[in-house]
N, C-alpha and C positions, 0 to 999 in steps of 0.2 A: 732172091728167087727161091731160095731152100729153107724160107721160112714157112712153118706147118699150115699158116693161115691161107696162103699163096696159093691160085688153082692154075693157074697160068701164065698168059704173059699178052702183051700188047706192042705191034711193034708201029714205033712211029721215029719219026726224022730224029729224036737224039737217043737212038736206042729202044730195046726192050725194058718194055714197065711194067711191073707185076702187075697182076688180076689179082683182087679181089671180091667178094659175094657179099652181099649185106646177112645171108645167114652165117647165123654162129652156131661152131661145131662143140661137142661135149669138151674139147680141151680148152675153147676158150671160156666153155661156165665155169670148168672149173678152175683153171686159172684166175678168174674174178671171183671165187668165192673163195681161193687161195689169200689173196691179196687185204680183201674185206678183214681177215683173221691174221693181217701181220705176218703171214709166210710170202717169202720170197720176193714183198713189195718192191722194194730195191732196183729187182733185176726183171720189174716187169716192164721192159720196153721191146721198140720194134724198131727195127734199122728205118734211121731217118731216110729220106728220099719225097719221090713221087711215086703216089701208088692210083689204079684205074679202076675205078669201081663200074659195075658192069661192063657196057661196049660204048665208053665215051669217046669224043668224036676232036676233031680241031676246034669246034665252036662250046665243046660242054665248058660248064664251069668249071674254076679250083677254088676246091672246101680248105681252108689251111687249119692241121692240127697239133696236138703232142703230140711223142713216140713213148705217151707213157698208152699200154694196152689197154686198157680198159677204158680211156677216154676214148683211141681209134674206134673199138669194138662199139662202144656205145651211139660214135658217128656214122658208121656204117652199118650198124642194125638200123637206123631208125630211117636207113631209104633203098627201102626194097621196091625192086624195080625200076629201078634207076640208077642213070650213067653217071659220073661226075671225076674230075680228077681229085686227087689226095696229094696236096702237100705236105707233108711230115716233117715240122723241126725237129732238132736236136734238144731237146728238152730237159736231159738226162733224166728221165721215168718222172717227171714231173705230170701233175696236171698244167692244163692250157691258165685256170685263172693266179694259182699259187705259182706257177714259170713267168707269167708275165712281170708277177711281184720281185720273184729273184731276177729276174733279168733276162733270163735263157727263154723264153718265147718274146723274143726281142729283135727290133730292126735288124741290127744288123745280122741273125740269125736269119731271118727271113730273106734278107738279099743274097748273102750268099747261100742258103738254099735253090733259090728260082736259077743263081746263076752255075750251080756245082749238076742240078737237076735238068737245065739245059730246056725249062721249061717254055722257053719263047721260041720253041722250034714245034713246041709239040700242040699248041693252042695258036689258032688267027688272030685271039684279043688279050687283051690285056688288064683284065681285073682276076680279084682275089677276093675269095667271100671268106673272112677269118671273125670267130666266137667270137661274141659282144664282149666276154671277162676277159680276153687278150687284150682287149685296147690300153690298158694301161703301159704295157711295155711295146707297143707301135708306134712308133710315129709317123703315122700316114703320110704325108706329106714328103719324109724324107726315101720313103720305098719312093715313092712315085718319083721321086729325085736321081733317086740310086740304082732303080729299076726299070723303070718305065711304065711299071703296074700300080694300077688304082688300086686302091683298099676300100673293100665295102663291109661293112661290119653286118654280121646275122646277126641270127639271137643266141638270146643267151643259151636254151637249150634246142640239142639238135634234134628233137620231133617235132618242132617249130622251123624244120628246116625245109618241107615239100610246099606248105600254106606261105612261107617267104619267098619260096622261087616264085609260088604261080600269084602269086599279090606282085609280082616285078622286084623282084629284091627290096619290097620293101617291107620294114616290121610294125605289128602295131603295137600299142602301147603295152598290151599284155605280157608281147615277146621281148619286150626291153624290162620288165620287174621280174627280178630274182626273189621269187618263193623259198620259204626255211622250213616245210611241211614236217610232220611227226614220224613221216619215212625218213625222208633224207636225213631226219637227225637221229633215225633210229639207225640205221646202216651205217652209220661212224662208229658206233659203240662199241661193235668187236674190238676192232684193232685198238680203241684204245686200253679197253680189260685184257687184251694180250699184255702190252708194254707193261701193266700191274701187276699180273698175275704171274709172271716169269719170277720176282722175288718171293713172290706171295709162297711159292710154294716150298722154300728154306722157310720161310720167316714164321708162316703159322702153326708147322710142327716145334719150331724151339720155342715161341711164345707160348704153346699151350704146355709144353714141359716147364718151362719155366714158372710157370702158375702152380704145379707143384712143389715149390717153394714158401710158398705164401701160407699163412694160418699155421695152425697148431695141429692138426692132423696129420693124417697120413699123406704119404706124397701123391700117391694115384688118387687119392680123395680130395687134395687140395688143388690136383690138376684136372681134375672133372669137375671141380665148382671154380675156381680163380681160372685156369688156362681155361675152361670152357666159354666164360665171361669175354675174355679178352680176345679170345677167336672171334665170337662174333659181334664183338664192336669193331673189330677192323673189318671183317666181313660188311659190316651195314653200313661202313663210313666207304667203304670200296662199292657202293649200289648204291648208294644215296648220291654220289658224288661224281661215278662216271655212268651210272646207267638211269639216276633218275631224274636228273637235272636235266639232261638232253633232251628228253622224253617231254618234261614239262617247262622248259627253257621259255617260253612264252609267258608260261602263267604264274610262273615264281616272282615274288615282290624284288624291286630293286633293280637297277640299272647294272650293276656290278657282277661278276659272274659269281664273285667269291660272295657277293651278298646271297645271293641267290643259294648258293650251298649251304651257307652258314641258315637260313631258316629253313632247310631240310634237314638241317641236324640236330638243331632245337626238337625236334619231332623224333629225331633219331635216338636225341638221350634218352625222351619221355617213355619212349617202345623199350630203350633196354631196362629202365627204371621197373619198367611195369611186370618185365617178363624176370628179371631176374632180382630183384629186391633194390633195399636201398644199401645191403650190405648188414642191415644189424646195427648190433651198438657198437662193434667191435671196429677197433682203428685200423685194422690191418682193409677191412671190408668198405668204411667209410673213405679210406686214401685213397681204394680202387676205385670206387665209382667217379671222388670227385677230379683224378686220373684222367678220363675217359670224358667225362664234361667239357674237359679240355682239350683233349686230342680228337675226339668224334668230329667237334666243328674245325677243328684245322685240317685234318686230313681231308674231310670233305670238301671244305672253303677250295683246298689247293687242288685236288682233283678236277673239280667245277671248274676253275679257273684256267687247266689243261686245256679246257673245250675254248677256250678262245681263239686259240689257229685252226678252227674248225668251223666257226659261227660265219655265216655270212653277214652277220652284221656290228663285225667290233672291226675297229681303227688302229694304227700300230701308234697310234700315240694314247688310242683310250685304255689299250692293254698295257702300253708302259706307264701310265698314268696309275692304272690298278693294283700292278704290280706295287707301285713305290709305297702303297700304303697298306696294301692284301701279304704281299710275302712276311714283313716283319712281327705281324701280328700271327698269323701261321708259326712260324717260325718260333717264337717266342711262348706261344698260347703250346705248341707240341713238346719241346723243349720243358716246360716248366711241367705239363701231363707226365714224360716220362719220369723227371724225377721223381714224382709223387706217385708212379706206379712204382717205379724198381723200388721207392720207401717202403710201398705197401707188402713188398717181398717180405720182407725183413724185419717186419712190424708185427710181431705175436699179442 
């Protein structure tokens, strides 16, 4: 009840049930724009339960969600003016499709919810409208075993949730295909350039000091041509790799995610080739570039390849399949780069 979203309460046969509004208030934008940027993800959840959206009745429906907040928020913005109850598992701040994978938007979750929530006192019937990307961790059949509640699957997304009620619970084909639109793959990007960018910012100041080592010069002179170099090939291999792949993940060649980075990076050497030379005649110049030939597409490759627990359309056997052959060569291809940069330190 003393949670800030909460405007009241509902009293029915097993208790008082909080009230919730379909509008959202400035703490829950920002809380979700919190989240987008890798703060406080963790601990963005909402005490599990049963919650009442508007002024639902013994005969409204129950919508079943996570208790991670941004997926409630997003199910309860999208039905203004309108009653419904809120089942809430315990999801531990997961979303509803990646909970279902780990387990925890899972049957027995769900039964002992309706039974800890006392929900068969507070509704006349007996169904449960739960996200179509939950069904992997339900097994309908055994709720209805274990409960006595039918499970009826929505859609996938919940603005498809008022045209489902008044079509009779039924979806049409639109609302069962999960779209990968250049939003939704733009709005993962923060949070994954956070988890990079937390090292990034020890690691760029000593890489470009350390370029002051290289050549025959002076050290500030050789860290304004070498460390400036090496800043921004890891700069371009860190936007080639989490912000540009994303963006054009459709139209990059290749099945493979790490393929897919690896020919943005081919484009990524040719930009740095062009903007800052080939190095000269000098070996110390020549180790660097062919350095960075090397690490450009690894770093990238492994980057790109991040985005796989984020695609709606990779397999946990097609991502351990990619791994077995993407990590080693990464791995290997970055590895032999640095040698032949720290070489290039040291090479007058």
């Amino acid at each position: 009840m003393d949670q800030v979203f909460v405007v009241g309460s509902v009293e029915t046969p097993a208790g008082k049930i909080p009230r919730v509004s379909s509008s959202l208030k400035w703490e829950d934008q920002k809380g979700a724009w919190k989240v987008r940027w890798g703060i406080g993800r963790m601990g963005y959840v909402i005490d599990p339960g049963l919650y009442a959206l508007g002024n639902p009745d013994p005969s409204s429906s129950v919508l079943v969600t996570a208790n991670y907040k941004l997926t409630f928020d997003r199910l309860r913005q999208a039905l203004p003016n309108r009653s419904f109850w809120i089942l809430v598992l315990d999801t531990k701040g997961i979303n509803v499709w990646c909970a279902a994978g780990k387990g925890t938007f899972g049957t027995q979750e769900l039964v002992e919810r309706i039974r800890v929530s006392g929900l068969e006192k507070v509704v006349d019937h007996r169904e449960l409208i739960l996200p179509q990307l939950g069904g992997p961790g339900v097994a309908a059949h055994l709720v209805k075993k274990l409960s006595g509640f039918k499970v009826i699957y929505g859609p996938i997304l919940a603005k498809d949730l008022p045209a489902f009620m008044e079509a009779g619970k039924k979806a049409t084909p639109e609302m069962r295909r999960k779209a990968f639109t250049a939003w939704e793959r733009a709005v993962l990007i923060p949070i994954e350039l956070v988890h990079i960018l937390k090292p990034l910012v020890f690691l760029l100041p000593a890489l470009f000091l350390l370029g002051g080592l290289a050549g025959g010069g002076g050290f500030w002179q050789n860290a304004m041509t070498h460390g400036t170099f090496t800043v921004a090939a890891l700069i371009l291999s860190l936007i080639l790799g989490a912000v540009l792949t994303p963006l054009l993940l459709p139209y990059l060649p290749g099945r493979a995610f790490a393929l897919k980075g690896f020919f943005l990076s081919a484009l990524g050497i040719v930009f740095l080739l062009v903007v800052f030379g080939g190095g000269g005649m000098k070996w110390a110049g020549v180790l660097e570039r062919l350095a960075w030939v090397l690490l450009v597409p690894a770093l990238t490759a492994y980057l790109a390849m991040n985005f796989t627990g984020a695609s709606t359309y990779t397999s946990l056997s097609g991502v351990k399949k990619e791994m077995r052959w993407a990590l080693p060569l990464e791995i290997g291809g970055a590895a032999l780069g640095l040698v032949l940069w720290l070489g290039s330190l040291f090479y007058l």
